[in-house]
TORFI-241863 format. One record per residue (C-alpha): residue number from 1; x, y negated, z negated. Coordinates in nm, 2 decimals. Layout:
<nodes>
 num     xx     yy     zz
 NUM      X      Y      Z
...
</nodes>
This chain:
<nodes>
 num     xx     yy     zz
   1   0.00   0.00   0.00
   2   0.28  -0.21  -0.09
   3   0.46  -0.11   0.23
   4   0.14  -0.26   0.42
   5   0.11  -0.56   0.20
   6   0.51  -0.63   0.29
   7   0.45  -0.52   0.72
   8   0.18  -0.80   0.69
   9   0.34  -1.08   0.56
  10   0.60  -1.05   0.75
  11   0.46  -1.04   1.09
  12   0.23  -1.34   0.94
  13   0.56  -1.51   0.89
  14   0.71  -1.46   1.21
  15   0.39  -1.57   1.39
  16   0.37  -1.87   1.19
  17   0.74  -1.93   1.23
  18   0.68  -1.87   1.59
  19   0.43  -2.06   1.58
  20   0.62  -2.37   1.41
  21   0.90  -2.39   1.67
  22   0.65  -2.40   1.96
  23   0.51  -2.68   1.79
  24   0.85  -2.83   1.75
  25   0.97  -2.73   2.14
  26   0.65  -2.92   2.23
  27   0.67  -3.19   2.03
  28   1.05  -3.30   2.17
  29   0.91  -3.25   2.50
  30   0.67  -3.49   2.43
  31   0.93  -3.74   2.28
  32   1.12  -3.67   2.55
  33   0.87  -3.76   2.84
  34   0.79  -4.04   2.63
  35   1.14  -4.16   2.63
  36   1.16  -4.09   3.00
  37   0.82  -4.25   3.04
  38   0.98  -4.57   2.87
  39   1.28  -4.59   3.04
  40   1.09  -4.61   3.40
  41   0.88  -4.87   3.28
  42   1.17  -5.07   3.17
  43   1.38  -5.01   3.51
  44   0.99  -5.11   3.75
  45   1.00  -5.41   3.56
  46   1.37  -5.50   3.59
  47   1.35  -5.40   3.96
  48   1.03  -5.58   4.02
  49   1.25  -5.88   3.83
  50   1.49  -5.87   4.06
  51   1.24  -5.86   4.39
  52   1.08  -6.16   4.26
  53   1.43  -6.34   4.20
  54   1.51  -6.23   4.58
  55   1.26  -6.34   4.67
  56   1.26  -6.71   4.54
  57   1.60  -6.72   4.72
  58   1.45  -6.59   5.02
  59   1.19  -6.81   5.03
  60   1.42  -7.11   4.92
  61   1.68  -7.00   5.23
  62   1.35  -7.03   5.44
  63   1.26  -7.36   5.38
  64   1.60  -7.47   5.42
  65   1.64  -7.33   5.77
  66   1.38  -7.47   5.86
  67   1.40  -7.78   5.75
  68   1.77  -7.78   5.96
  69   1.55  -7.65   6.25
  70   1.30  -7.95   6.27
  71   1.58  -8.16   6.25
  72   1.79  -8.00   6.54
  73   1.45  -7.99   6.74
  74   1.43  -8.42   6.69
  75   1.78  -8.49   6.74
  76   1.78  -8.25   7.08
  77   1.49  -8.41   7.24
  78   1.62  -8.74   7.11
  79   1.98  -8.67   7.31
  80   1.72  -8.49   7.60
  81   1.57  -8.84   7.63
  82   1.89  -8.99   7.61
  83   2.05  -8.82   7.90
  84   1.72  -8.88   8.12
  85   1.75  -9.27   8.13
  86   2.17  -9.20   8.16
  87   2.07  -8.96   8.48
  88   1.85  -9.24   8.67
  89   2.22  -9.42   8.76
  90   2.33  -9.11   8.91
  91   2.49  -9.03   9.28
  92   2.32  -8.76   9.44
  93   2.70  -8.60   9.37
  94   2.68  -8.68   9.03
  95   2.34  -8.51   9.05
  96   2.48  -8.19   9.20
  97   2.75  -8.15   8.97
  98   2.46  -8.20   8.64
  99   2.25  -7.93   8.77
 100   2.54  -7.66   8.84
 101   2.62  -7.78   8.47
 102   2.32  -7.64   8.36
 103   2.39  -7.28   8.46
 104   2.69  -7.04   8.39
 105   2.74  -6.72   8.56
 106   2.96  -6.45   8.39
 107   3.10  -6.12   8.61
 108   3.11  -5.85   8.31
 109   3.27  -5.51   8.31
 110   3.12  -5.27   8.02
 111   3.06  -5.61   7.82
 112   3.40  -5.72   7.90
 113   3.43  -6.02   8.11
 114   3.69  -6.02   8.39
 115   3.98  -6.23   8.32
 116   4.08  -6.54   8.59
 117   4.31  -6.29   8.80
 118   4.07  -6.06   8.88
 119   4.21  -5.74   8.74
 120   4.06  -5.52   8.44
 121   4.14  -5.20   8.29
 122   3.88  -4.98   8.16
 123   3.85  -4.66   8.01
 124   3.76  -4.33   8.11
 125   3.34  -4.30   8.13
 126   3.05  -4.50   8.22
 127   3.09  -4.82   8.41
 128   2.90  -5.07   8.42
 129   2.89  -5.41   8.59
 130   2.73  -5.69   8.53
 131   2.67  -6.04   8.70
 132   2.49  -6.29   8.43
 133   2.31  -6.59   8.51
 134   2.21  -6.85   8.22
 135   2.08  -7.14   8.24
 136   2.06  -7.43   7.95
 137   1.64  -7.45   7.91
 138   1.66  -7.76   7.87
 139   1.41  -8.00   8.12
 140   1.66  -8.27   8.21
 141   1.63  -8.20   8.59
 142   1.34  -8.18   8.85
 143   1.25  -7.85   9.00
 144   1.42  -7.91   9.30
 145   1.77  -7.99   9.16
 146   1.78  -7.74   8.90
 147   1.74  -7.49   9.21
 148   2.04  -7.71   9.38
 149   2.25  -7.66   9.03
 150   2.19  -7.26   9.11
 151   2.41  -7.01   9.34
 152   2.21  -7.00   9.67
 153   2.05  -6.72   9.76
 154   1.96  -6.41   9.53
 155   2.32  -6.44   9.30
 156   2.38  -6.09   9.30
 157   2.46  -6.11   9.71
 158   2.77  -6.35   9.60
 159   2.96  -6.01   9.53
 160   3.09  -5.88   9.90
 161   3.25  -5.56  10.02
 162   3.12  -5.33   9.70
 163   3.05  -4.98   9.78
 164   2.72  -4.93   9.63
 165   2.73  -4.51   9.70
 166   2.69  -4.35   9.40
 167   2.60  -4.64   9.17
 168   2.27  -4.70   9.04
 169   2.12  -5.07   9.01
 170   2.06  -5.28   8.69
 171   1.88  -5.57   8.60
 172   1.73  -5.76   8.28
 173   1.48  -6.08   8.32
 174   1.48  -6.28   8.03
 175   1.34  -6.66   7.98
 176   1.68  -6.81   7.99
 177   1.91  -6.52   8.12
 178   1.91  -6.26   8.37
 179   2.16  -6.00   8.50
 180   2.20  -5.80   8.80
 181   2.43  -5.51   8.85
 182   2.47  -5.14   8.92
 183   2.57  -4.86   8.71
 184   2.81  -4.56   8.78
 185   2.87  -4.25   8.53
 186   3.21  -3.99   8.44
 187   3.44  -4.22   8.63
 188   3.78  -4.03   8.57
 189   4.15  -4.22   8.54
 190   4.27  -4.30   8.79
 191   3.98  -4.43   9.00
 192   3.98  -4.79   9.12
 193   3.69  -4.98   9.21
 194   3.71  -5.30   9.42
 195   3.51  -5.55   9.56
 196   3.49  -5.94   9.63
 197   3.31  -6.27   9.56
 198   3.27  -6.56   9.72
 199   3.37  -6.88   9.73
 200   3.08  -7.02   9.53
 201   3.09  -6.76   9.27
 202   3.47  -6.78   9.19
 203   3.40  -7.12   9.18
 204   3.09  -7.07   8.90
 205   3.35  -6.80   8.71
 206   3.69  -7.02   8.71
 207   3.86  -6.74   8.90
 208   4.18  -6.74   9.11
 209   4.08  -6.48   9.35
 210   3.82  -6.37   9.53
 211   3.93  -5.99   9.49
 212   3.80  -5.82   9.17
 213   4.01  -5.48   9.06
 214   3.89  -5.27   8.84
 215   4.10  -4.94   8.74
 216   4.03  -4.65   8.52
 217   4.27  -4.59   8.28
</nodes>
């Protein structure tokens, strides 16, 4: 009877015991998500701090750019207007040289722009090549001398003697700049692609030749 009395409390103890450290093993769980719980609150509130603080300086930045904006605008149409009463003392000569002013034209290899002797050295790959035309935007001129300040003709033709076989055309239209061009891929060292310009366009690029050389190194 005794033996039974003795089985029983002991395997009351150890349920209660087990019991206990369940109770314990939940409860610093509990502290611990609490603590977790608490520490994410403090870091969304430092974070959402900082966002605001960023974006006081963004907003400030803002304001200040556009502020220097506004201004640029006035001061440009003030110097716009300037130029306009200057221009109605112009030669037709004068007038020629203002409107080619107003445009520059750029012959680009791979992004690279060819230097004033002609000759570039490119790697291994795809070519590409580029002629750019970009005009000011500003209104200074009447339609018919801005297209007097422009290479006659479609621009592209300026380039002579290219061998177009196996290259593929580019072009971009944009408001103030266009490009025209062609494309070529796996060009291997050792190649060499030539072709001219004329007089007009070495003229517009501040060349000294009219014979652009291109090799593949």
């Amino acid at each position: 009877m005794k033996a039974n009395n003795i089985r029983n409390w002991k395997t009351i103890t150890i349920a209660l015991l087990s019991l206990l450290t369940s109770t314990i093993l939940i409860g610093c769980e509990n502290n611990d998500d609490i603590q977790q719980t608490q520490s994410t609150k403090k870091e969304v509130e430092i974070d959402t701090n900082n966002d605001q603080h960023n974006i006081l300086e963004y907003t400030s930045e803002l304001e200040s750019l556009q502020m220097q904006t506004e201004y640029m605008n006035v001061q440009n149409q003030y110097l716009v207007n300037v130029i306009k009463k200057m221009m109605k003392n112009f030669s037709n000569e004068e007038m020629l040289e203002f409107s080619k002013d107003q445009f520059v034209y750029e012959l680009q290899v791979n992004g690279e722009s060819i230097p004033k002797n002609g000759q570039l050295t490119i790697p291994e790959g795809d070519v590409e090549i580029l002629l750019l035309e970009k005009g000011l935007g500003y209104d200074f001129l009447p339609p018919k001398w801005l297209e007097k300040g422009k290479l006659s003709g479609d621009y592209i033709d300026h380039i002579l003697n290219f061998d177009t076989t196996n290259w593929t055309p580019l072009g971009t239209d944009g408001t103030v700049a266009t490009a025209q061009g062609y494309k070529t891929t796996n060009m291997k060292e050792g190649e060499r692609v030539s072709l001219n310009i004329t007089d007009d366009l070495k003229e517009r690029l501040s060349l000294s030749t009219n014979k652009i050389q291109i090799d593949v190194n």
